[in-house]
C-alpha positions as CSV (number, residue, x, y, z in Angstrom):
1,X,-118.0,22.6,-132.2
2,X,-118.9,25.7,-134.5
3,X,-116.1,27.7,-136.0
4,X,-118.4,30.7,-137.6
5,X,-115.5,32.6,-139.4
6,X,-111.7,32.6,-140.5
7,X,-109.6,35.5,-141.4
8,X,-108.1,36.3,-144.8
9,X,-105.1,36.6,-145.6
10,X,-105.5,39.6,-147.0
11,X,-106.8,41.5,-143.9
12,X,-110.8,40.7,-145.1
13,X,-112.7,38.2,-142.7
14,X,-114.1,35.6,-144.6
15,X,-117.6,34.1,-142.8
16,X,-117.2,30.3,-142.5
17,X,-118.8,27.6,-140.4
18,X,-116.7,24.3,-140.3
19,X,-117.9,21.9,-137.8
20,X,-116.2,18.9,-135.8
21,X,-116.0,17.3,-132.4
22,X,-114.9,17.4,-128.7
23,X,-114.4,15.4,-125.9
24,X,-114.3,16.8,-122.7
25,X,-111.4,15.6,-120.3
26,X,-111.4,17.6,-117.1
27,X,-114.1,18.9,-115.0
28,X,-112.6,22.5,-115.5
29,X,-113.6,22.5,-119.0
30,X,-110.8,21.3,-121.0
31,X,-111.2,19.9,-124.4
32,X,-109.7,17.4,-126.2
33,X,-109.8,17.8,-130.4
34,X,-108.1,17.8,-133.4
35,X,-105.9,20.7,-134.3
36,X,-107.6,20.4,-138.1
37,X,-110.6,21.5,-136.7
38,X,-109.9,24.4,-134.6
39,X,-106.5,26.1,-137.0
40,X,-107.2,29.1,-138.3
41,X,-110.5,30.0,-136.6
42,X,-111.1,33.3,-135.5
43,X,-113.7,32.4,-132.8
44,X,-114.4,28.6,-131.5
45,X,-118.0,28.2,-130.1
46,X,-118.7,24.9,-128.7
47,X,-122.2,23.6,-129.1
48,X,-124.0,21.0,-126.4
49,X,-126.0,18.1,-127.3
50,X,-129.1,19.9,-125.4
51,X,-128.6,23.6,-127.9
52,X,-126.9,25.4,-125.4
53,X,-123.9,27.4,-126.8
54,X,-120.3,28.6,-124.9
55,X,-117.6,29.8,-126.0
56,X,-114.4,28.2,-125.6
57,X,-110.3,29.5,-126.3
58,X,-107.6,27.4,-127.3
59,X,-104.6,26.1,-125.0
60,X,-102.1,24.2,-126.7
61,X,-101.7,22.2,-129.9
62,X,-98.9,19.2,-131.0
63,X,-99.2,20.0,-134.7
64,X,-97.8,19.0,-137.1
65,X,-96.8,15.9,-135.2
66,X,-100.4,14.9,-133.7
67,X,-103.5,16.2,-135.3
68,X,-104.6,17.4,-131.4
69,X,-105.1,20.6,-129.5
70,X,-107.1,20.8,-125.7
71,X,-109.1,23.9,-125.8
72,X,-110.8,25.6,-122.9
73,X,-114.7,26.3,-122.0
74,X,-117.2,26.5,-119.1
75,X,-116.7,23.1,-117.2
76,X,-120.0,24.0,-115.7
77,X,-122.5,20.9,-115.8
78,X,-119.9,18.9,-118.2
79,X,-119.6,15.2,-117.5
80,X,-115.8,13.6,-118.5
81,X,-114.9,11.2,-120.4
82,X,-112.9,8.5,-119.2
83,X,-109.3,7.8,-120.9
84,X,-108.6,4.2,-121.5
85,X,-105.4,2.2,-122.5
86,X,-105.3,2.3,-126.5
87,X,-102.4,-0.3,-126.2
88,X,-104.7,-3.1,-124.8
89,X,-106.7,-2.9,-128.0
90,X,-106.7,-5.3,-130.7
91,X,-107.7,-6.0,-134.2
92,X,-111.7,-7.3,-134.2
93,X,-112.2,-5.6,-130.9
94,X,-115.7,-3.6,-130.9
95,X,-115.4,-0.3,-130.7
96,X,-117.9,3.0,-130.9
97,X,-117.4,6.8,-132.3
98,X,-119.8,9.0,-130.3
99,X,-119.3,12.4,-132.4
100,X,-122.0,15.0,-133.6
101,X,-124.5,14.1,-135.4
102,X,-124.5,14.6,-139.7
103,X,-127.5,17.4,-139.6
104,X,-127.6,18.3,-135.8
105,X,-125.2,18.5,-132.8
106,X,-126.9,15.9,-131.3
107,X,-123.7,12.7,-130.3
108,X,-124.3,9.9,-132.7
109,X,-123.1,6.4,-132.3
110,X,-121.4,4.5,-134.8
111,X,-120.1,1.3,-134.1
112,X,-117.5,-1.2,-135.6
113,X,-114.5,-2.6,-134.8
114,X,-110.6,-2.2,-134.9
115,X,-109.4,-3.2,-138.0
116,X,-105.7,-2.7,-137.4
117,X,-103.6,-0.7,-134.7
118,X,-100.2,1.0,-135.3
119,X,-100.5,2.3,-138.6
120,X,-98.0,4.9,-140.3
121,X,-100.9,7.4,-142.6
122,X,-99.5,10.3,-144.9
123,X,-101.4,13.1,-144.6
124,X,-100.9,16.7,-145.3
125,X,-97.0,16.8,-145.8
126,X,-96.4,14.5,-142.7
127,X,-96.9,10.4,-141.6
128,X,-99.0,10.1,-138.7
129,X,-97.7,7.5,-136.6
130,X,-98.9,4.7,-134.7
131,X,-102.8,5.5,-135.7
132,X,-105.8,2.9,-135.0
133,X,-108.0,1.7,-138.2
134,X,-111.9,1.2,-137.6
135,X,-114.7,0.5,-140.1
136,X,-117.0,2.5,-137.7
137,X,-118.5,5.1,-140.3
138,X,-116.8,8.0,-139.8
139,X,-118.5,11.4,-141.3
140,X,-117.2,14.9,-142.1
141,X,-118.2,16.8,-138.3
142,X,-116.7,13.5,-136.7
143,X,-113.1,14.7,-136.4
144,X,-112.0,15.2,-132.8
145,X,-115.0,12.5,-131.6
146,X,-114.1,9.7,-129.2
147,X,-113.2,6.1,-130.1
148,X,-114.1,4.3,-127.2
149,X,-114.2,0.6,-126.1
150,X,-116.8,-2.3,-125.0
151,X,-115.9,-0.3,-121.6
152,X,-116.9,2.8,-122.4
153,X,-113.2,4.2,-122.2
154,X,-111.8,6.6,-124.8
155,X,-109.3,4.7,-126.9
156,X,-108.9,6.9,-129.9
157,X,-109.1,10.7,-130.9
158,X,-111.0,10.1,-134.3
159,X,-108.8,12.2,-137.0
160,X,-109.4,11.1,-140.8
161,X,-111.7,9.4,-143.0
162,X,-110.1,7.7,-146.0
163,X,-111.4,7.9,-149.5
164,X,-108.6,6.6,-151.4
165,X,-105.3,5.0,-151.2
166,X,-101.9,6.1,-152.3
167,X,-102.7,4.9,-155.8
168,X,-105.8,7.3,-155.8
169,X,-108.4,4.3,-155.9
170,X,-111.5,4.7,-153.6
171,X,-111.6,3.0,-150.7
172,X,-114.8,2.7,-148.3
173,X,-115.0,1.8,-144.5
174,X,-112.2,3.3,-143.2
175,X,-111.3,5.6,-140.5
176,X,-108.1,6.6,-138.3
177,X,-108.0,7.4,-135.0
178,X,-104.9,8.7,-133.0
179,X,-104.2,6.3,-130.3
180,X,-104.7,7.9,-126.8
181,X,-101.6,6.8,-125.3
182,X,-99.8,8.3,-127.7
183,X,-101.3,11.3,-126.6
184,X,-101.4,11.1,-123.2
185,X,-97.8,13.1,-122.7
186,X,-99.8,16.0,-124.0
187,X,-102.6,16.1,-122.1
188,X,-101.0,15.2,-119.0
189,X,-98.4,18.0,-119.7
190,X,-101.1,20.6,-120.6
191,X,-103.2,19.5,-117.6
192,X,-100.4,20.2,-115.2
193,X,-98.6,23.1,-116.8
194,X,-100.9,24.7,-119.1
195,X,-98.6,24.7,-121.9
196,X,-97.7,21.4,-124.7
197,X,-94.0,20.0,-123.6
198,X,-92.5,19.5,-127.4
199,X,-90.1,22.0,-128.0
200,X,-90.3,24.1,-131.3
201,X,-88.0,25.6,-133.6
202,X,-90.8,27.8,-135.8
203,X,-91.0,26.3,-139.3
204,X,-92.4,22.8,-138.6
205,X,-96.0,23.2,-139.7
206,X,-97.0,22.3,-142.5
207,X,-98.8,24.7,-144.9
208,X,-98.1,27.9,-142.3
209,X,-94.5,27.7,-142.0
210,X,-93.2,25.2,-145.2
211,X,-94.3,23.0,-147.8
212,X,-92.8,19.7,-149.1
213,X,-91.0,20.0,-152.1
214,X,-92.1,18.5,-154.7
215,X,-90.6,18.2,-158.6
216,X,-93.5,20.8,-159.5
217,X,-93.0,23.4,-156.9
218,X,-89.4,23.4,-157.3
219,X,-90.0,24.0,-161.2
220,X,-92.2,26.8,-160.1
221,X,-89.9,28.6,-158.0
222,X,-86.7,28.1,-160.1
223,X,-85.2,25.6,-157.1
224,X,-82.9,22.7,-158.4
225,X,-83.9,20.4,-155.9
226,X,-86.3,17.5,-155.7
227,X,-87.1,16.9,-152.1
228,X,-86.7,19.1,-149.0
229,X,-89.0,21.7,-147.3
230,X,-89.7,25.5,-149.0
231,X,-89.8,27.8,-145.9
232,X,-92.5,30.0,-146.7
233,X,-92.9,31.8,-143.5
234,X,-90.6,31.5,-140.0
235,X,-92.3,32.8,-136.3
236,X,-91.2,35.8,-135.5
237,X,-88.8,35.3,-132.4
238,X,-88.1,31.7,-133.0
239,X,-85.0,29.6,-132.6
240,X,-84.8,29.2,-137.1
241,X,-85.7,32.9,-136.7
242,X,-82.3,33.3,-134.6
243,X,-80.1,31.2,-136.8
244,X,-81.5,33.6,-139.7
245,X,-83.9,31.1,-141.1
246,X,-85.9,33.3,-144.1
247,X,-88.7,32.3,-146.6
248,X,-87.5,30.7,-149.5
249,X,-84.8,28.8,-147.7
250,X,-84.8,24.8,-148.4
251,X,-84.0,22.4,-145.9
252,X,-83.0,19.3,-147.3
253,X,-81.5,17.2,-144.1
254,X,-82.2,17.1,-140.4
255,X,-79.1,15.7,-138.6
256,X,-78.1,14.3,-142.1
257,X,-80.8,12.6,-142.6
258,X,-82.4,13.6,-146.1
259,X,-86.5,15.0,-146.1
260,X,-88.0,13.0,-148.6
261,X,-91.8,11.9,-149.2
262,X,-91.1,8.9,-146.5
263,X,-89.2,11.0,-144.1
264,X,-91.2,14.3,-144.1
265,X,-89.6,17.1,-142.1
266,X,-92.0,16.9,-139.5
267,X,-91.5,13.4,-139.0
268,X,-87.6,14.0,-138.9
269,X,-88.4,17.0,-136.4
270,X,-90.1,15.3,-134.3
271,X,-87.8,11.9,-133.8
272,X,-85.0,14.3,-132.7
273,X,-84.9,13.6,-129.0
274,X,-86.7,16.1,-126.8
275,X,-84.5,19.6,-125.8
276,X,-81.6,18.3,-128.1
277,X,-80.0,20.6,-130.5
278,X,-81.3,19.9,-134.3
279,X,-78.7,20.2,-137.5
280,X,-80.6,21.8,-140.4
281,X,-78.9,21.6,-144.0
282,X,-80.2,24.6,-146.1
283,X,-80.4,25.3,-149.3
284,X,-80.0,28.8,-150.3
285,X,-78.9,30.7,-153.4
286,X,-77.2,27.9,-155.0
287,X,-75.3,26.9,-152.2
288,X,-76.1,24.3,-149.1
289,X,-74.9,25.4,-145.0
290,X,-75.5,23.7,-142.0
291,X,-77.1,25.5,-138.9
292,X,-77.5,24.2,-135.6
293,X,-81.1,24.9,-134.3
294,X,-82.6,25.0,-130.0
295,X,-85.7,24.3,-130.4
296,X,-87.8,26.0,-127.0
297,X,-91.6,26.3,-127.0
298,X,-92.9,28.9,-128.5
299,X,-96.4,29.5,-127.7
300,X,-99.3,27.8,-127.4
301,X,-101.9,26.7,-130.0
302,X,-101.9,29.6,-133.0
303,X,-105.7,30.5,-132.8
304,X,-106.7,33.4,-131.9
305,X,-109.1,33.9,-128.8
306,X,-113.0,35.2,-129.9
């Protein structure tokens, strides 16, 4: 997939190209990728291995929780890709990556095997759960690309190379893929309703709506706090926008429990059962309150159409 340009924030349109991968999952056209690799683009163009171009919109997203969104093209001509069961796979199993290709949209094969399943990785202000780990060799363009088994079955929706570990030493050979089971509530759900089923309370992603706290940034903006999450923008019309939610609030617990670097408030949003109301603490003006939050969805993935 081609992404040729991204708007500013300042109104300008910056031209970019940022490149990754799809796998195509119903016959009508709908796409299965990473939500990394479509946020923020101002037109998606979706490139076939034989150089013919479409166009394609988005349809829903599960970020911040899963790094996924289904987009729509042409289903004309497009062969599916057959789901498997991610939870049969184990450790030294052979697996592939069939993504696009380093200089060309051409799908490339890289093989290798599963090096461990059910993996927490921090990423981005949030711990993605339950990921697989493969040595297959895993490129920039590969995100979104299909981790499938000796059956040919997608087992894995590839998301992140690693280059280093939490102790900032390089690391080689590794890869994580989310496991499709996990995201197999989504699809289904968009398949049959059009629309992801998580509720959403408009200041759970990361980088758009907050930022962790950190020692630094609450030194920079004059917060006495160590740990919590620096509302930097709510969704107009959302549930925190009802319960009067504004930018520079800090939530520091989610049903009492405390954000922290091992309990992001992502991953604290989303272990709060489905439709059930959510407790935020907030830190505001020297002074903590409690709000009670419904979360609701929201709308659908936030990319504008081309």
């Amino acid at each position: 997939m081609d992404l040729p340009s991204r708007p500013s924030g300042d109104g300008r349109v910056i031209e970019t190209q940022h490149f990754g991968t799809g796998i195509v999952v119903t016959s009508d056209g709908l796409v299965l990728t990473n939500q990394h690799v479509v946020e923020g683009a101002s037109r998606i163009r979706i490139v076939l291995p034989t150089g013919e171009e479409r166009d394609a919109v988005p349809v829903a997203d599960d970020a911040p929780f899963q790094d996924v969104a289904l987009i729509r093209t042409d289903g004309r001509g497009l062969r599916t890709a057959r789901l498997g069961e991610s939870s049969r796979a184990a450790p030294g199993d052979p697996v592939a990556v069939i993504a696009s290709g380093i200089v060309s949209f051409e799908n490339q094969a890289k093989v290798g095997i599963i090096s461990s399943r059910d993996l927490p990785f921090p990423r981005d202000g949030i711990i993605l759960e339950g990921m697989l780990q493969t040595d297959a060799a895993v490129n920039n363009g590969d995100s979104g690309g299909a981790l499938i088994n000796a059956d040919g079955e997608v087992i894995g929706l590839v998301t992140s190379v690693v280059r280093s570990n939490a102790n900032a030493q390089p690391v080689q050979g590794v890869a994580m893929a989310h496991a499709i089971d996990d995201l197999r509530p989504f699809i289904d759900a968009v398949i049959a309703t059009g629309a992801g089923p998580r509720g959403r309370i408009g200041i759970e992603r990361v980088g758009r709506h907050h930022v962790p706290l950190t020692p630094e940034t609450a030194a920079e903006q004059g917060v006495p706090l160590t740990a919590g999450a620096l509302i930097i923008d709510v969704a107009e019309g959302s549930p925190a926008e009802d319960v009067g939610i504004v930018t520079g609030d800090v939530v520091v617990q989610v049903d009492g429990a405390d954000i922290t670097s091992n309990s992001p408030f992502p991953n604290l949003l989303g272990a709060v059962p489905d439709g059930a109301q959510t407790r935020l603490t907030v830190w505001r003006d020297g002074a903590f309150y409690e709000v009670a939050v419904q979360p609701r969805p929201i709308g659908a993935a936030e990319v504008p159409p081309g």
